[in-house]
BALOBA-1460 file (C-alpha; in Angstrom, 3 decimals):
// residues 338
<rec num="1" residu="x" x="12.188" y="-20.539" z="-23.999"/>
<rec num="2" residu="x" x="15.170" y="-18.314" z="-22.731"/>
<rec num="3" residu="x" x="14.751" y="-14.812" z="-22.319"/>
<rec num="4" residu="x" x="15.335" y="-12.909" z="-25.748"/>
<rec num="5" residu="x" x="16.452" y="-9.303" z="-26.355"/>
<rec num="6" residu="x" x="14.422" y="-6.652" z="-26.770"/>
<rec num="7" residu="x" x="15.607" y="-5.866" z="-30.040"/>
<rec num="8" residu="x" x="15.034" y="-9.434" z="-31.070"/>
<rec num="9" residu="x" x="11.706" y="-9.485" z="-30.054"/>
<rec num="10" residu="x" x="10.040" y="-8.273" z="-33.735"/>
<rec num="11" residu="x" x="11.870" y="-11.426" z="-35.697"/>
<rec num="12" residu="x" x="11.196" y="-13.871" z="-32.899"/>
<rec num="13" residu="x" x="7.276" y="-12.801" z="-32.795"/>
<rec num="14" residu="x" x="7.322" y="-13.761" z="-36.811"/>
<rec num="15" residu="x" x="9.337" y="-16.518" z="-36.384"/>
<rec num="16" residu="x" x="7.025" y="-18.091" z="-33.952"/>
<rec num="17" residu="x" x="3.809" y="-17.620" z="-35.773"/>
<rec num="18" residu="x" x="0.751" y="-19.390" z="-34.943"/>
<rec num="19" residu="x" x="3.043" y="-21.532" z="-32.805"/>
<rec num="20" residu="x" x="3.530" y="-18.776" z="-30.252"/>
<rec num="21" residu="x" x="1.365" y="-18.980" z="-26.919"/>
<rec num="22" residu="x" x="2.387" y="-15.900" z="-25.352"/>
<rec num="23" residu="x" x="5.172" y="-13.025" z="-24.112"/>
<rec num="24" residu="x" x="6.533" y="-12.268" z="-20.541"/>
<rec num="25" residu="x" x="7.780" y="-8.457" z="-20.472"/>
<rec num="26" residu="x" x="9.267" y="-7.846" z="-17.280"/>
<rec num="27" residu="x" x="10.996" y="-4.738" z="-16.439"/>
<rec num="28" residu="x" x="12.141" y="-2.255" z="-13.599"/>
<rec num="29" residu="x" x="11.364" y="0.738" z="-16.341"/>
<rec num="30" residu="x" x="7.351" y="0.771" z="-16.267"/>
<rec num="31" residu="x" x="7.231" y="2.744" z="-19.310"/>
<rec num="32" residu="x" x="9.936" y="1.128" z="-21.320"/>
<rec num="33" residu="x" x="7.874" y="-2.083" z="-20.496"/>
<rec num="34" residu="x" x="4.445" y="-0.579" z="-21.765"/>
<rec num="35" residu="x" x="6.125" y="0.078" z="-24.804"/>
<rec num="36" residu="x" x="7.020" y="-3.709" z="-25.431"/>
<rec num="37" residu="x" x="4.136" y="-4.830" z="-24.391"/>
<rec num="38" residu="x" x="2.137" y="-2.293" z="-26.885"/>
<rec num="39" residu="x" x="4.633" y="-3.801" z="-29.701"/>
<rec num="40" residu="x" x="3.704" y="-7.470" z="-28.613"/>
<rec num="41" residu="x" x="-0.177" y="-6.285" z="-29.284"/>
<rec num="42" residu="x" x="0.004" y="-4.770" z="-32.268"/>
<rec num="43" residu="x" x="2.070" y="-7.605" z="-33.747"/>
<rec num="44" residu="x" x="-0.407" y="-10.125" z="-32.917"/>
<rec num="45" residu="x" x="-4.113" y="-9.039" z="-32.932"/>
<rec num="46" residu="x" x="-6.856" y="-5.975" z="-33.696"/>
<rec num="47" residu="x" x="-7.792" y="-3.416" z="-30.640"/>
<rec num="48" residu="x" x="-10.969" y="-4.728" z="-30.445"/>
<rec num="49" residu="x" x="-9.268" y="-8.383" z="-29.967"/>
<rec num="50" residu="x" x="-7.640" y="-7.545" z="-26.613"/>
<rec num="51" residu="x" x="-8.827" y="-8.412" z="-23.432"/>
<rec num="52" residu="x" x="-7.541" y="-6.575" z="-20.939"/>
<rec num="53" residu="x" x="-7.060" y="-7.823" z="-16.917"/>
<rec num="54" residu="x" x="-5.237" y="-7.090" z="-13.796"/>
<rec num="55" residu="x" x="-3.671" y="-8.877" z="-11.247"/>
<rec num="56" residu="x" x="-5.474" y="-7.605" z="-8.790"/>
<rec num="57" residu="x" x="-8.939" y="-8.444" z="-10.506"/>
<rec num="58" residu="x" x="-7.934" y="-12.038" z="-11.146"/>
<rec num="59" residu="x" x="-6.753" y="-12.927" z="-7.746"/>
<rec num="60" residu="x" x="-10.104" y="-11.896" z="-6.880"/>
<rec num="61" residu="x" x="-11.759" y="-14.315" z="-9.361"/>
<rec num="62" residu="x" x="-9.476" y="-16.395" z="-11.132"/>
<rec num="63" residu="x" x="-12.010" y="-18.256" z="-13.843"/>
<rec num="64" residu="x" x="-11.694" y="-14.814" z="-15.373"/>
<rec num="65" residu="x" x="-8.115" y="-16.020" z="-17.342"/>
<rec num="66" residu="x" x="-9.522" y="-19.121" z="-18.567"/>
<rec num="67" residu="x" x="-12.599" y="-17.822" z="-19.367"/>
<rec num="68" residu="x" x="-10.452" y="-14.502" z="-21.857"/>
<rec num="69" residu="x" x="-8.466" y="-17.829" z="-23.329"/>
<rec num="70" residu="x" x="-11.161" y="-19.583" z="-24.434"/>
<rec num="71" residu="x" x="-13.342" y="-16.665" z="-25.688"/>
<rec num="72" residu="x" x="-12.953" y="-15.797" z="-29.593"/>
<rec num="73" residu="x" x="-13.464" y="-13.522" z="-31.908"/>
<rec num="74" residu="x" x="-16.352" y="-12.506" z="-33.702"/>
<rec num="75" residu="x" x="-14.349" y="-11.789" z="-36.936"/>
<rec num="76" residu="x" x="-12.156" y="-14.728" z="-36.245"/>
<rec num="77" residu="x" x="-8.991" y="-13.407" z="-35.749"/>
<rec num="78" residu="x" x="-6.562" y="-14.341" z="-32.967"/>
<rec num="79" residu="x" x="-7.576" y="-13.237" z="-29.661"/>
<rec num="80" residu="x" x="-5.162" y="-11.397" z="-26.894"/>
<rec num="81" residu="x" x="-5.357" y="-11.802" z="-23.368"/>
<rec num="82" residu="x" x="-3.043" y="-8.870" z="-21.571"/>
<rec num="83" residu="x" x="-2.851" y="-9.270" z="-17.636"/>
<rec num="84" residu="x" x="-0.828" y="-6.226" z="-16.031"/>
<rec num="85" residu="x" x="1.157" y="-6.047" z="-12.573"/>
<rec num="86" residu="x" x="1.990" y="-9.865" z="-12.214"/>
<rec num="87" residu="x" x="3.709" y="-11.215" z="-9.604"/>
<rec num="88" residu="x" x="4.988" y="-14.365" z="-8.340"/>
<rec num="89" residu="x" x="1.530" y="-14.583" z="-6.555"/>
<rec num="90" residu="x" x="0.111" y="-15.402" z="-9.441"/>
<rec num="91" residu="x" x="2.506" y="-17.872" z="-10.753"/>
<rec num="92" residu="x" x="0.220" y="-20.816" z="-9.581"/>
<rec num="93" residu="x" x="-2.974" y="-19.491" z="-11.279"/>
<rec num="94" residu="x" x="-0.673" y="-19.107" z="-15.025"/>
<rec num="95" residu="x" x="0.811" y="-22.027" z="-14.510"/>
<rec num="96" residu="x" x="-2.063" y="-24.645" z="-15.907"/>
<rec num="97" residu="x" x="-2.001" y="-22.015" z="-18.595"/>
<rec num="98" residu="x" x="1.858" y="-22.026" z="-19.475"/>
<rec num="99" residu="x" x="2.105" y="-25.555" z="-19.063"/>
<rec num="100" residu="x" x="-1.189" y="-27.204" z="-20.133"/>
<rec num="101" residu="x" x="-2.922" y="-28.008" z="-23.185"/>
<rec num="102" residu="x" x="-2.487" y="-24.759" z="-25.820"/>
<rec num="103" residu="x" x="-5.326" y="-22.467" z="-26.865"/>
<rec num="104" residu="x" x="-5.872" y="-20.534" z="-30.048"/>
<rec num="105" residu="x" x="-5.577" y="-17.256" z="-28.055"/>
<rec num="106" residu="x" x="-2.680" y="-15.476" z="-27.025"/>
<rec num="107" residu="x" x="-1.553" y="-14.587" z="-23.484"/>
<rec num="108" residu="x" x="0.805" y="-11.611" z="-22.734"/>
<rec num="109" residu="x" x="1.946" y="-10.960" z="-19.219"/>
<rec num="110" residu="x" x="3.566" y="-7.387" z="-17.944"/>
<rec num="111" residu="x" x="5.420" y="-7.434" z="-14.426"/>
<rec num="112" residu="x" x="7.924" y="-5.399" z="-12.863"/>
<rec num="113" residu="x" x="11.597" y="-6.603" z="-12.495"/>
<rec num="114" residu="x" x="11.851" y="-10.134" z="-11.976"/>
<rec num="115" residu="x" x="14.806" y="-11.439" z="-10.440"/>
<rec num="116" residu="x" x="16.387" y="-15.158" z="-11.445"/>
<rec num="117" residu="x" x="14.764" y="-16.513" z="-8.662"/>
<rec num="118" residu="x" x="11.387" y="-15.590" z="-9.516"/>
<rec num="119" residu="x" x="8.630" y="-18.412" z="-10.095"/>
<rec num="120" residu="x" x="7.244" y="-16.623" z="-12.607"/>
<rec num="121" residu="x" x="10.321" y="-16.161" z="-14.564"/>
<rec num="122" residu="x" x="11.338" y="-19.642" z="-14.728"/>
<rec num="123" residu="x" x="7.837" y="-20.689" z="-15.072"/>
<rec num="124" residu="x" x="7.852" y="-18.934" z="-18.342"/>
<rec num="125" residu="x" x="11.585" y="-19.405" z="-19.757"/>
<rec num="126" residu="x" x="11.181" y="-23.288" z="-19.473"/>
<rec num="127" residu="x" x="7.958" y="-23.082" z="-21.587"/>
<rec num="128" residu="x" x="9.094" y="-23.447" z="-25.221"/>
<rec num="129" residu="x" x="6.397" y="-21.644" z="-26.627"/>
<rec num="130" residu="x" x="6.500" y="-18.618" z="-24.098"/>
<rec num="131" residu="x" x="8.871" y="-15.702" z="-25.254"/>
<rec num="132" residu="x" x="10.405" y="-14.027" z="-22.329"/>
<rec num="133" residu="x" x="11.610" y="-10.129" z="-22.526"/>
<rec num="134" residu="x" x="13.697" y="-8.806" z="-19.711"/>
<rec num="135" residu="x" x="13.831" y="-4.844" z="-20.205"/>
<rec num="136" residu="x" x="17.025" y="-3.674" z="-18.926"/>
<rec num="137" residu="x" x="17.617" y="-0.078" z="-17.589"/>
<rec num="138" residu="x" x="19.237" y="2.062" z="-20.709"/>
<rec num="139" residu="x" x="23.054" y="2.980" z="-20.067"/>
<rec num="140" residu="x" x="24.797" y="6.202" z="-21.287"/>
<rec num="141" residu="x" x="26.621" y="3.218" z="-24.184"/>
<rec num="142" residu="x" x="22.978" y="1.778" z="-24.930"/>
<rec num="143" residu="x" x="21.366" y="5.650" z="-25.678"/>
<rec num="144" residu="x" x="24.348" y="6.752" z="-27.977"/>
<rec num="145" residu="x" x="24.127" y="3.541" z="-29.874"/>
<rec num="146" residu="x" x="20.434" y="3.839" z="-30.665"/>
<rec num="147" residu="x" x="21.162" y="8.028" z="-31.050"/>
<rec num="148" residu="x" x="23.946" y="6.954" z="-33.907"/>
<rec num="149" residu="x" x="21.689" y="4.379" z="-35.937"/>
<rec num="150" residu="x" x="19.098" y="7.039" z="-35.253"/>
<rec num="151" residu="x" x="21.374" y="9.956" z="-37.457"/>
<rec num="152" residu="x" x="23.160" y="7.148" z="-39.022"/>
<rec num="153" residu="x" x="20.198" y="6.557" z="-40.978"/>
<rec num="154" residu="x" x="20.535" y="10.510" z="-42.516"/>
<rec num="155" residu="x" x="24.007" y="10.199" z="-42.824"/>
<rec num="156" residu="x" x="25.037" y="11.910" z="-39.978"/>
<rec num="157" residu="x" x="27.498" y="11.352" z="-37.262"/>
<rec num="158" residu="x" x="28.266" y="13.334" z="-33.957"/>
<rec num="159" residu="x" x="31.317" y="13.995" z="-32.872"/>
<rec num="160" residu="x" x="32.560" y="13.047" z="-29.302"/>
<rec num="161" residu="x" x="31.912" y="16.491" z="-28.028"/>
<rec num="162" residu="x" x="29.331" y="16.686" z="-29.307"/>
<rec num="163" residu="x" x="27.910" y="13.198" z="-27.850"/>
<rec num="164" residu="x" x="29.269" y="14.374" z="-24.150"/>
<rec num="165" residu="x" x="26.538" y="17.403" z="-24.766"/>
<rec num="166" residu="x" x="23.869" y="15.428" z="-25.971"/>
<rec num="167" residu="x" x="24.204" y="13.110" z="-22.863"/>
<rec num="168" residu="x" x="24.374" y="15.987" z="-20.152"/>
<rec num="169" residu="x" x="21.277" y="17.354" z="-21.421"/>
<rec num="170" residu="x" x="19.357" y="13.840" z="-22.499"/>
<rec num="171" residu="x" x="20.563" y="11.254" z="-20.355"/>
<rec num="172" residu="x" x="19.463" y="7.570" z="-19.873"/>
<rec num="173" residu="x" x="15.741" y="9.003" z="-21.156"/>
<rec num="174" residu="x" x="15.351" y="7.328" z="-24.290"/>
<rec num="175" residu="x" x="12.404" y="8.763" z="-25.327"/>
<rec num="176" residu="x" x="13.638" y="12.155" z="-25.299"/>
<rec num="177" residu="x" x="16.988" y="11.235" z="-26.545"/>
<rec num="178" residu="x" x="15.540" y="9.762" z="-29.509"/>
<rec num="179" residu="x" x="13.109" y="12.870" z="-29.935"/>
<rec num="180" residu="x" x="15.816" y="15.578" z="-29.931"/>
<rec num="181" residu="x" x="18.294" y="12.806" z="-32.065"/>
<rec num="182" residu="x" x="15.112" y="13.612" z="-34.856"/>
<rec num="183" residu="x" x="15.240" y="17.381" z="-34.422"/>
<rec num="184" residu="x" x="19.187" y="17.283" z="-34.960"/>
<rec num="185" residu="x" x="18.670" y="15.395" z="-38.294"/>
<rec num="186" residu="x" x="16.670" y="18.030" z="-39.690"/>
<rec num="187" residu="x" x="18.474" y="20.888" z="-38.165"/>
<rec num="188" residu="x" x="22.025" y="19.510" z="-39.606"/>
<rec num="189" residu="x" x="20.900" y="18.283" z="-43.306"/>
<rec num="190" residu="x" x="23.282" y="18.805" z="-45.632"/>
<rec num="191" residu="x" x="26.303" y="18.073" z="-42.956"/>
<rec num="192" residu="x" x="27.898" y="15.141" z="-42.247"/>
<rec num="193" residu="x" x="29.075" y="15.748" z="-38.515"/>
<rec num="194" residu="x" x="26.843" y="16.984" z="-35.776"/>
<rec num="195" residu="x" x="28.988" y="19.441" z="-34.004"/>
<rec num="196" residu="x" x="28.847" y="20.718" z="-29.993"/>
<rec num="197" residu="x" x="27.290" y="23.959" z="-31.286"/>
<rec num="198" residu="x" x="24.736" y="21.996" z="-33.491"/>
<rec num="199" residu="x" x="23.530" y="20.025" z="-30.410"/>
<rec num="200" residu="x" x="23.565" y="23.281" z="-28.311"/>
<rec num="201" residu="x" x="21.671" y="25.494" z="-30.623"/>
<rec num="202" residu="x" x="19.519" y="22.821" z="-31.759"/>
<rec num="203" residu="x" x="18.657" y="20.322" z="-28.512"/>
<rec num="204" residu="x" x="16.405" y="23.115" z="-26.020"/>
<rec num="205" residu="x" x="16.834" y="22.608" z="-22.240"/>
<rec num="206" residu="x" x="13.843" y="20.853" z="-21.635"/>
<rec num="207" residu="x" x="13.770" y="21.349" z="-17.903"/>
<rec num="208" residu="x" x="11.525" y="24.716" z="-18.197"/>
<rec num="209" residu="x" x="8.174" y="23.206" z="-18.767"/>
<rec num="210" residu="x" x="5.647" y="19.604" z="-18.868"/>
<rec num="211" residu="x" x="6.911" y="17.013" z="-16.549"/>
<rec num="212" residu="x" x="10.918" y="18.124" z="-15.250"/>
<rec num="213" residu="x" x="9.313" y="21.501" z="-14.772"/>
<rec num="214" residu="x" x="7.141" y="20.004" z="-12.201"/>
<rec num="215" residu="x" x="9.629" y="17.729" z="-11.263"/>
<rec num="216" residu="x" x="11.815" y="20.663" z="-10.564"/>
<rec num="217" residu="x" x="9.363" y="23.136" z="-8.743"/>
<rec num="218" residu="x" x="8.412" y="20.214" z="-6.278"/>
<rec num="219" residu="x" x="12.063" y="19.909" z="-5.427"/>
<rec num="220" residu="x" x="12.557" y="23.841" z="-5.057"/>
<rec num="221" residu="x" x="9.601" y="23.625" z="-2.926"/>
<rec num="222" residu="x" x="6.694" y="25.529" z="-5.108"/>
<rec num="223" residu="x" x="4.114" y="23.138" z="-4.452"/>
<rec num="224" residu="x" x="1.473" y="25.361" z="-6.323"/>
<rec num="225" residu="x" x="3.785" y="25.644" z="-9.900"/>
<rec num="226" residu="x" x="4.331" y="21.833" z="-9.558"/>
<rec num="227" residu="x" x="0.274" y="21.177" z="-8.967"/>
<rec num="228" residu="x" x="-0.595" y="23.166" z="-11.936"/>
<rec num="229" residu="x" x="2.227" y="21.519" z="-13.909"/>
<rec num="230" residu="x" x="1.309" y="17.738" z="-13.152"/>
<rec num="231" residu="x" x="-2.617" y="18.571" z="-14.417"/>
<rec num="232" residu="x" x="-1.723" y="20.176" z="-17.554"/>
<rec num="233" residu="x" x="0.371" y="16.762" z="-18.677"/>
<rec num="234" residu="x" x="-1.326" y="14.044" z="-20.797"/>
<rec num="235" residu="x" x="-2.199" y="10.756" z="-20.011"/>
<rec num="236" residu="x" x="1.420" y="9.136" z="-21.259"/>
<rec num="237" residu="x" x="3.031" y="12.102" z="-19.366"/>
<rec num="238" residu="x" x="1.410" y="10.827" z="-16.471"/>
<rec num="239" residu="x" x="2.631" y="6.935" z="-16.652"/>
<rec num="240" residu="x" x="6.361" y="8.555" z="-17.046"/>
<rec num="241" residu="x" x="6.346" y="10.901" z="-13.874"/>
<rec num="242" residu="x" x="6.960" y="7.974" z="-11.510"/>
<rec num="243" residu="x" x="10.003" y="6.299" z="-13.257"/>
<rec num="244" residu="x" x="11.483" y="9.945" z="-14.523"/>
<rec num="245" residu="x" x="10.837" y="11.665" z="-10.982"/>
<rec num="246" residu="x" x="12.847" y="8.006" z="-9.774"/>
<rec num="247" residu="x" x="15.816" y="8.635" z="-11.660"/>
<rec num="248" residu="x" x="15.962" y="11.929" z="-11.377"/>
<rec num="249" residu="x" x="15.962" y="11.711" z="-7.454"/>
<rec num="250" residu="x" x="18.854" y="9.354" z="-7.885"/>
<rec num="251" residu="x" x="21.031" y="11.738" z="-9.894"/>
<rec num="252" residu="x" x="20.385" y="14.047" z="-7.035"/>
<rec num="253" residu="x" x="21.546" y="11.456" z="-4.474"/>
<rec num="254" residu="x" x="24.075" y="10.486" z="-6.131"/>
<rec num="255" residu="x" x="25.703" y="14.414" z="-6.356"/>
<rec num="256" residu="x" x="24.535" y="14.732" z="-2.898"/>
<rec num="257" residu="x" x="27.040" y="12.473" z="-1.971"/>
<rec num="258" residu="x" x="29.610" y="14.125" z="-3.859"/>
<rec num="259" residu="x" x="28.705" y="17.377" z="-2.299"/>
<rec num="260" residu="x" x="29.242" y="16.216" z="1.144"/>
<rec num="261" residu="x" x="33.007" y="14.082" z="-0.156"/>
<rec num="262" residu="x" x="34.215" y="17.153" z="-2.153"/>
<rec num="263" residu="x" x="33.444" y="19.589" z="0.160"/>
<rec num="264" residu="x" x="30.512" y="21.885" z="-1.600"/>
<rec num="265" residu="x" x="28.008" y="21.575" z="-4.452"/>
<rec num="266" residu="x" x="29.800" y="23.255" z="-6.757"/>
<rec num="267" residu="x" x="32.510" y="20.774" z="-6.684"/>
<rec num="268" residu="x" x="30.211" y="18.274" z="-7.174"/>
<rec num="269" residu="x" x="28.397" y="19.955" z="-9.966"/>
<rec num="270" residu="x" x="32.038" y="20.067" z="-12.097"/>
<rec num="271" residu="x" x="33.015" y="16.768" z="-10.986"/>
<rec num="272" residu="x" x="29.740" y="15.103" z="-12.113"/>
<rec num="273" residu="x" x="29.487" y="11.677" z="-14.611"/>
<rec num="274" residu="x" x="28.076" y="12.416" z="-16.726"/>
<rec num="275" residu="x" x="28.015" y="16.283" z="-16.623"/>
<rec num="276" residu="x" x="25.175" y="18.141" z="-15.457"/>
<rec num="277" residu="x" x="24.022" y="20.004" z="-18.582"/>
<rec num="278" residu="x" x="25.235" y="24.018" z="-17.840"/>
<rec num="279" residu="x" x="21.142" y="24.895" z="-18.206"/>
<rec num="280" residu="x" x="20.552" y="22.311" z="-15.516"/>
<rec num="281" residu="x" x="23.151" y="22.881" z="-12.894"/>
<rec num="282" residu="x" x="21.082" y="25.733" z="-11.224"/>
<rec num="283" residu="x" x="17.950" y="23.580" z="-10.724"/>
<rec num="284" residu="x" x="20.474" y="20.792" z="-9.180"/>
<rec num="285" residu="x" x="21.922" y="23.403" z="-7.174"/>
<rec num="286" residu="x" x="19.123" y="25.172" z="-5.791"/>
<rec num="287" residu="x" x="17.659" y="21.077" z="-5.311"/>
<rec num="288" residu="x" x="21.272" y="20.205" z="-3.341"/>
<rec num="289" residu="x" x="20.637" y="23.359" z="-1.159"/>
<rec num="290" residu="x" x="17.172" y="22.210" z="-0.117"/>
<rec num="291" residu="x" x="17.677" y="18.214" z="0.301"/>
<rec num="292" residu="x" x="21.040" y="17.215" z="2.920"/>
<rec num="293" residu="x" x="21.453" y="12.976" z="2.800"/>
<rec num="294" residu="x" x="18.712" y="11.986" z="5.554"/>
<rec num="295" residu="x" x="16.433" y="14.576" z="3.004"/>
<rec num="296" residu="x" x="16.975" y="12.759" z="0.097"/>
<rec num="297" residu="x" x="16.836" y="9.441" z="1.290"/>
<rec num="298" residu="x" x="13.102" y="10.438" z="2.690"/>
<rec num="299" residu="x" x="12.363" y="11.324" z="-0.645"/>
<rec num="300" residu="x" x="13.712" y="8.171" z="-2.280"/>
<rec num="301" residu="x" x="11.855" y="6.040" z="0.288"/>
<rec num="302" residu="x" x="8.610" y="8.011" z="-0.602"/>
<rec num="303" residu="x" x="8.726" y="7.280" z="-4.103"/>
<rec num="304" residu="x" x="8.875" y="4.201" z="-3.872"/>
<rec num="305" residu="x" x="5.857" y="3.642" z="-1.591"/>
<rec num="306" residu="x" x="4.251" y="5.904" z="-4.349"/>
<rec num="307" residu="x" x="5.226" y="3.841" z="-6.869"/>
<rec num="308" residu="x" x="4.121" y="0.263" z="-5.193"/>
<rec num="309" residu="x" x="0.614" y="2.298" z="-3.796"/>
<rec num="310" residu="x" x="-0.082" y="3.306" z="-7.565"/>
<rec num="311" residu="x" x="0.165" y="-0.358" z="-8.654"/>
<rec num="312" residu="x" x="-1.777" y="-1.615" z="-6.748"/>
<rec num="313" residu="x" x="-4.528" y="1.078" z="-6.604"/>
<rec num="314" residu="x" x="-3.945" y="2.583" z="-10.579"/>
<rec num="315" residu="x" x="-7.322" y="4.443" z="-10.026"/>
<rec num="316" residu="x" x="-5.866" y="6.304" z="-7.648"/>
<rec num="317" residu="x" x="-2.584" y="6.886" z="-9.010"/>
<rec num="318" residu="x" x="-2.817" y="10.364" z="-9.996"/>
<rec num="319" residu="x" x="-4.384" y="11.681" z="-6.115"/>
<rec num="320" residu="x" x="-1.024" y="9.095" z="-4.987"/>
<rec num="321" residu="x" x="1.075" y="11.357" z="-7.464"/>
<rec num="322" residu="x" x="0.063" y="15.224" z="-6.569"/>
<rec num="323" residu="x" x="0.252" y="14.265" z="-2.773"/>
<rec num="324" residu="x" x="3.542" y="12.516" z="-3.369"/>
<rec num="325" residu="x" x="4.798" y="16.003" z="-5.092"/>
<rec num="326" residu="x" x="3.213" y="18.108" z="-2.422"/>
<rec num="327" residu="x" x="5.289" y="16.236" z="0.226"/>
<rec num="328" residu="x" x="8.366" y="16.711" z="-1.696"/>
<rec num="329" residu="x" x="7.969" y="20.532" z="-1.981"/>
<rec num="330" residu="x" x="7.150" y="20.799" z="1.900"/>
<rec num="331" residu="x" x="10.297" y="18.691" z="2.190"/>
<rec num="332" residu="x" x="11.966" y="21.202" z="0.006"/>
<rec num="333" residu="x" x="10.709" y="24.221" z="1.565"/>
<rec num="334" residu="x" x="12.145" y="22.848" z="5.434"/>
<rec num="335" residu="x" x="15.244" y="22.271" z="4.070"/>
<rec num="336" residu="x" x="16.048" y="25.827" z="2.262"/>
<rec num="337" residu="x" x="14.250" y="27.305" z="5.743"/>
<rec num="338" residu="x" x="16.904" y="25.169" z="7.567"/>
C-alpha cells in the first residue's frame, strides 16, 4: 500500500480491520516515531499481547520473527509483533513475512528515515496489506496548524503576534508546543483572541530547568550542572535528549553562520527566522561565543555518532549520552578560553 499520513493513520487502522498485516513507521524524529508506533499498539492489541524484538537480536537469530508470528494468545486476542531499529539489512529476513502466506498476528516495524530508494520501503508500500507511515520533520506552518485546532477547540484564536511569540519560544517541538497551547486555553477562558501579552505572561521560558537546561549548561561549558541535570530527567526525557540536543545544535549552526555573514552575534540574534525568543538570546549568545564554525561542526558530527552508537547499543545509551555532554562542555569551555 502507499505510504499514508500520519494523521490518517487512526481511520486507515479501522478501515483495515482484521485484514491488516502490519505498519511501517519510519522517521528521522525518533520520538515523533515512538509515538506512532505506541498509537499503532494500542489500536490493535493488549500490553501483555506485544512481543517486543530488535534488529540487532534478530539478525543474530532470525527464527525468532517467525516464531513471535506464529505464537498466540492465551486469551485469544490478536497478537503484536514490534521489531525496533530496522534497516534495509533486514529487508530479506521480512520479506517471506510481507510477502508470504498471512498470519493472524500483527507485525509493526519502527526504522529511522527511509529514503525512496530503500528496500525496505518499497518492500512494504507494494504490500497491499502493509500500511506505511513516513513521519516528516514538523515545520513552523505544521506546529501553528495543530496549535490553532488545539485552541480552536476552546474557541480561541491567536493573533499573528501573538503566533510569532509562541514560535520564538516553542519552535518545531511539538510536544511542548502543544503543552503550553493547553496552558494558554485555560489561562485565556473567557477571551476569544490570545494576545502577545497572553502568550508572554502565560508560556514560561522553559530553558531554565529538565532537559534545555542541560542542554544549555553543556554548551556554556558547566559539565557538572549539565551531569546533574541529565540524571534527574525521566525515562521519556531521556529518549528526547538526542533528537532535541540535534536540533538545537542546528539552530546554533545555523546563527553561527549568520554571525560570521553579518558581522557579530548580535546581528545575527535580530536577524534570526524565526526569532530567538528575548529569554533565550543570552543562552545563544553566550553558546555563539564559545562554539566558532569548525566548533560547531565537531559538535554536530559528535551527535550524530552518539545518536547511531545509542542505536545500536540502547543499553548503553545513557553512559553514550553523559559522555557525549561532557565532551560538549570541554568543547565549550576551549572555546570561551580561546
Amino acid at each position: 500500500m502507499t505510504a499514508i499520513r500520519e494523521a490518517e493513520l487512526a481511520s486507515a487502522l479501522k478501515r483495515g480491520g482484521s485484514g491488516l498485516r502490519g505498519v511501517l513507521v519510519h522517521g528521522g524524529d525518533e520520538v515523533r516515531v515512538a509515538g506512532v508506533v505506541d498509537q499503532v499498539v494500542k489500536a490493535i492489541a493488549a500490553a501483555e499481547d506485544v512481543t517486543r524484538l530488535s534488529a540487532a537480536t534478530l539478525r543474530s537469530d532470525p527464527v525468532l520473527l517467525d516464531d513471535a508470528l506464529r505464537s498466540q494468545s492465551f486469551l485469544g486476542g490478536r497478537q503484536l509483533v514490534l521489531v525496533s531499529d530496522v534497516t534495509d539489512v533486514l529487508a530479506i529476513l521480512v520479506e517471506p513475512v510481507v510477502q508470504g502466506p498471512g498470519t493472524s498476528n500483527f507485525l509493526v516495524l519502527q526504522a529511522a528515515g527511509l529514503g525512496k530508494s530503500s528496500a525496505l520501503r518499497s518492500l512494504c508500500e507494494g504490500a497491499s496489506d502493509f500500511l506505511c507511515v513516513p513521519v516528516y520533520e514538523d515545520r513552523p506552518a505544521d506546529i501553528l496548524d495543530l496549535v490553532g485546532k488545539r485552541l480552536a477547540a476552546s474557541g480561541l484564536r491567536m493573533g499573528d503576534e501573538a503566533a510569532e511569540r509562541f514560535m520564538a519560544l516553542c519552535g518545531t517541538d511539538r510536544a511542548l508546543a502543544l503543552n503550553e497551547a493547553d496552558k494558554l486555553s485555560l489561562y485565556a477562558r473567557g477571551q476569544s483572541e490570545i494576545s502577545e501579552a497572553d502568550v508572554m505572561a502565560c508560556c514560561g521560558d522553559q530553558a531554565s530547568y529538565g532537559l534545555d537546561g542541560a542542554i544549555d549548561a553543556a554548551l556554556s561549558g558547566d559539565s557538572l550542572a549539565a551531569d546533574r541535570m541529565l540524571h534527574s530527567l525521566d525515562d521519556s526525557d531521556w529518549r528526547s535528549v538526542l533528537p532535541i540536543l540535534a536540533a538545537h545544535v542546528s539552530r546554533l549552526s545555523t546563527l553561527r553562520v549568520d554571525a560570521d555573514r553579518l558581522g557579530g552575534i548580535e546581528a545575527a540574534l535580530r536577524a534570526a527566522r524565526p526569532p530567538v525568543f528575548f529569554g533565550r538570546k543570552q543562552a545563544f549568545s553566550q553558546q555563539l561565543r564559545a562554539f566558532d564554525g569548525e566548533a560547531v561542526l565537531r559538535v554536530q558530527s559528535a551527535v550524530e555518532k552518539a545518536v547511531e552508537d545509542s542505536r545500536r547499543t540502547p543499553d548503553l545509551a545513557h553512559g553514550i549520552i553523559s559522555r557525549l555532554f561532557f565532551s560538549i562542555a570541554a568543547e565549550a569551555r576551549r572555546g570561551l578560553r580561546g
